[in-house]
Phi, psi and omega in degrees: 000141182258176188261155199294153164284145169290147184294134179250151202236187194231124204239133162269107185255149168205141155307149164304326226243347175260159191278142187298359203251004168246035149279168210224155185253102144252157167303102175183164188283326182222177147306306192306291191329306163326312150322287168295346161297315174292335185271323181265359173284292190230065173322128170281120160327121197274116158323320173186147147082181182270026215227119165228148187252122154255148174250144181222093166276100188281149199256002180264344197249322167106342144009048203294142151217171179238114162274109197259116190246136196270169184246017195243311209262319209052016153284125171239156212204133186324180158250154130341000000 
């Protein structure tokens, strides 16, 4: 038997350093996910370093998180 798909919910992705209105909508099962999806989808001109801060607003509740992904490692970890 395979296991049920996890529910994908619908995310507002934006770089930190760009203005919110050149956010992009995906589809996933979490905030993380959602994060690494927009980076790996719509890569953003980089602010600095090997390093991107995304913000993730899931859109039906309005739910903000902010993410920091090294783009070398692809670990990501809240912001500071």
């Amino acid at each position: 038997m395979s296991e049920p798909a996890a529910e994908t919910r619908q995310f507002s992705v934006h770089a930190r350093h760009v203005d919110s209105h050149h956010a992009r909508r995906v589809e996933e099962a979490s905030f993380e996910a959602a994060a690494v999806a927009y980076v790996e989808d719509f890569p953003p001109p980089l602010a600095d370093g090997h390093e991107i801060s995304v913000i993730v607003r899931e859109v039906s509740t309005g739910r903000e998180h902010c993410f920091r992904i090294d783009l070398d490692s692809g670990e990501t970890a809240p912001c500071g």
